[in-house]
Wavefront OBJ file of the C-alpha trace (Angstrom):
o trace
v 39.420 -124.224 29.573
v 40.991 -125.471 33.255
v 43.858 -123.820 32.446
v 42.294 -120.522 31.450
v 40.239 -120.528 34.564
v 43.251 -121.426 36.949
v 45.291 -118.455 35.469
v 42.424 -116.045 36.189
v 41.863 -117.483 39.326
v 46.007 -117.033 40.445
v 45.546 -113.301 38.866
v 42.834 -112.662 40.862
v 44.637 -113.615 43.878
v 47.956 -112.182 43.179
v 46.027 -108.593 42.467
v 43.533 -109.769 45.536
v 46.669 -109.605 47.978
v 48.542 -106.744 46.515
v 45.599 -104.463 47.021
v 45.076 -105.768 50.473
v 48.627 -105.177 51.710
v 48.156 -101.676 50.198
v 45.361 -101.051 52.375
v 47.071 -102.220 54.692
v 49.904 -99.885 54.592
v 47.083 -97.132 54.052
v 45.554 -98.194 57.539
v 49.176 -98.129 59.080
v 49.948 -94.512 57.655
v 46.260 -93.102 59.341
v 46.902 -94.687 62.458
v 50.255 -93.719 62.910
v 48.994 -89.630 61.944
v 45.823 -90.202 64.614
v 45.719 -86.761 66.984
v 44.571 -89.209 69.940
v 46.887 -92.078 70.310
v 46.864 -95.068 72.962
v 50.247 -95.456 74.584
v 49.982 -91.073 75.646
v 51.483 -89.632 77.882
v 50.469 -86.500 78.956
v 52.184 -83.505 81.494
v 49.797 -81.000 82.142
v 49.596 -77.573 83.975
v 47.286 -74.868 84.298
v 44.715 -72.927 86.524
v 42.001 -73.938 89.206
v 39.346 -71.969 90.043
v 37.731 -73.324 93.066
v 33.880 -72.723 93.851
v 32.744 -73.110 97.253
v 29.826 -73.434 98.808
v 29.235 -70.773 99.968
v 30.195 -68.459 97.185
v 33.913 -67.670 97.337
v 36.058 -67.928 94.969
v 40.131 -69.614 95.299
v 42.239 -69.429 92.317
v 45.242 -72.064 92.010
v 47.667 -74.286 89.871
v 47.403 -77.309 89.166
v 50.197 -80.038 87.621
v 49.389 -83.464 86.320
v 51.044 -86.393 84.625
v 48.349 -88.717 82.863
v 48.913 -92.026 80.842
v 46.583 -93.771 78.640
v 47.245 -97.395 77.270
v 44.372 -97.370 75.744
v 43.168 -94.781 73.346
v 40.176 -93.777 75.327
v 40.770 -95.031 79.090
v 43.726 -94.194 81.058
v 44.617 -93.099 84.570
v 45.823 -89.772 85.668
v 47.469 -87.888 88.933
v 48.169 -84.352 89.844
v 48.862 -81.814 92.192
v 47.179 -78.221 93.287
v 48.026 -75.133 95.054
v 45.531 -72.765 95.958
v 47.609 -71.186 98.673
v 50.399 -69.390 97.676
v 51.654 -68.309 100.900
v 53.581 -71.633 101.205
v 55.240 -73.548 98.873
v 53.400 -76.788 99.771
v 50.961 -78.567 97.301
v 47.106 -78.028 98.949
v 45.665 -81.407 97.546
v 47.222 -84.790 95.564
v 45.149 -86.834 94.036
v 44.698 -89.596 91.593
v 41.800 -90.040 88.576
v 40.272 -92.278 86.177
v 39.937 -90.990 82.507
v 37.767 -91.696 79.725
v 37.512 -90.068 75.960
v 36.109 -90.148 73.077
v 38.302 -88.938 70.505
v 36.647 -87.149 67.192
v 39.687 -86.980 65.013
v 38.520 -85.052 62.346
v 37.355 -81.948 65.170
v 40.665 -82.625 66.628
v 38.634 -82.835 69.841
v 38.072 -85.573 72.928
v 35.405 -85.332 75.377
v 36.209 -86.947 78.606
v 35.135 -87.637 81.987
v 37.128 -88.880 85.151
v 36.210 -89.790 88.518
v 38.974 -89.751 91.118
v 40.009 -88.736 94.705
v 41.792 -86.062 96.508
v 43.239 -85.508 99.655
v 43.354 -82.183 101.214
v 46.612 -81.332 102.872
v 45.321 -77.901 104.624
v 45.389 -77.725 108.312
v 41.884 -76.430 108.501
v 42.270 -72.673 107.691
v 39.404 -72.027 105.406
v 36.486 -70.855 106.609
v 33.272 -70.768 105.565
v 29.448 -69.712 106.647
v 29.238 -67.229 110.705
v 33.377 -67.804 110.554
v 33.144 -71.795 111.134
v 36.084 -73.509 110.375
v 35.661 -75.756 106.892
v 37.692 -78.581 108.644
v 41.772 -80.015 107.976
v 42.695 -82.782 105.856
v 40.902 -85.415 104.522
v 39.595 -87.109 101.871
v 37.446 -85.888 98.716
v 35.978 -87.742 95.939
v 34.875 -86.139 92.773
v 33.592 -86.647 89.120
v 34.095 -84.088 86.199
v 33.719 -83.486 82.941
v 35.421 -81.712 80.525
v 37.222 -81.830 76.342
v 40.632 -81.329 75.187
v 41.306 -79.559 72.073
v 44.365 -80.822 70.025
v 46.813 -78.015 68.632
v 49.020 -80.339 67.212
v 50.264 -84.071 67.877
v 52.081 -83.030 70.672
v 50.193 -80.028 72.609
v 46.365 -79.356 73.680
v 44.320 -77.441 75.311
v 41.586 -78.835 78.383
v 38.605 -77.735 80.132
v 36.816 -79.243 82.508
v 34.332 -78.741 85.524
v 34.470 -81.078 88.604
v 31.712 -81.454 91.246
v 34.104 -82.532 94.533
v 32.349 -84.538 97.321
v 34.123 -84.248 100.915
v 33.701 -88.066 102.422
v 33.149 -86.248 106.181
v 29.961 -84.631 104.662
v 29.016 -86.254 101.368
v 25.920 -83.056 101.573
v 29.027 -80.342 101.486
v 30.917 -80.252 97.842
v 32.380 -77.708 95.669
v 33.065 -77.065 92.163
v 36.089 -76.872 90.697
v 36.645 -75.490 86.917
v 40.107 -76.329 85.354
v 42.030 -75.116 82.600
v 44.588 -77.143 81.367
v 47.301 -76.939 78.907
v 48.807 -80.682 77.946
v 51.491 -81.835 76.201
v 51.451 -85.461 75.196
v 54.507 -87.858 73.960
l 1 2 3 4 5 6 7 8 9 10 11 12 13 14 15 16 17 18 19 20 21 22 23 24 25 26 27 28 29 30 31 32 33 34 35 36 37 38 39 40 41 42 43 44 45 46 47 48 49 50 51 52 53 54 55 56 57 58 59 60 61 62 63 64 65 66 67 68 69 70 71 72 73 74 75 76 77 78 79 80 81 82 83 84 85 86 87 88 89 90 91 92 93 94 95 96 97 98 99 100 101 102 103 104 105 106 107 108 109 110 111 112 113 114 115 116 117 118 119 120 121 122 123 124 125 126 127 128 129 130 131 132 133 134 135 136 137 138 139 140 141 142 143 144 145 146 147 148 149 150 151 152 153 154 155 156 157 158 159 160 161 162 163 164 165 166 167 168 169 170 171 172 173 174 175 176 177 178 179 180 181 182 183
């Protein structure tokens, strides 16, 4: 009868770890074919549309190169142009990203926080002709989703609320479009 019982116990095993290294290599194969990886990199490009204050509107460009270690946190910097009389870039800044990746939608809802620092010399003007004011520092939070095509390529959105640090009271919006490709 002990032997009977220590056979069925050693099958039980044997068929106990086969089917766990099968999941395993189940879990391996979904998480290798996961939209939304950790690890990312992402260049991205695309339009700004710039809100002001007082009502006008500045469209731009924007380029960005983004990494994220982790699958939902990562760090981000780009570059905009929203005067394309010069070659120069307008603003440079630097962001911190969070997502929340819904695989099966193919979608990621995120929200960063960063800075920006305006490189104009002061030549926008707002409200009786005042000048806006030159460089200096912004700070702003969005939110926004991206929209996987494929592995590789995606599509963004996302609406910031920009803060200048001279006048925390004065801010614009910004509304992005964005199309990524990650490796």
């Amino acid at each position: 009868m002990k032997i009977i019982f220590s056979l069925l116990a050693l099958i039980a095993v044997t068929f106990s770890s086969i089917a766990a290294t099968a999941v395993a290599q189940v879990v391996k194969i979904i998480e290798k074919d996961q939209l939304f990886n950790a690890g990312e990199w992402q260049i991205e490009g695309g339009y700004v549309g710039r809100l002001s204050s007082w009502r006008t509107v500045q469209d731009g460009a924007v380029i960005g190169l983004n990494y994220l270690p982790h699958r939902n946190f990562g760090i981000g910097a780009e570059a905009q142009v929203t005067d394309f009389s010069n070659t120069d870039f307008d603003r440079i800044g630097a962001s911190l990203i969070g997502r929340l990746p819904f695989e099966s939608l193919r979608l990621a809802p995120e929200a960063r926080v960063g800075f920006l620092y305006d490189l104009e010399n002061g030549n926008e003007y707002g409200d009786a002709g005042k000048c806006k004011r030159g460089r200096g520092w912004d700070v702003f939070a969005g939110a926004g989703a991206e929209f996987r095509i494929t592995k590789a390529l995606g599509l963004g959105a996302e609406l910031r609320w920009v803060f200048q640090t001279e006048d925390i009271s004065d801010y614009y919006k910004v509304g992005l479009l964005r199309l990524r490709v990650s490796f």
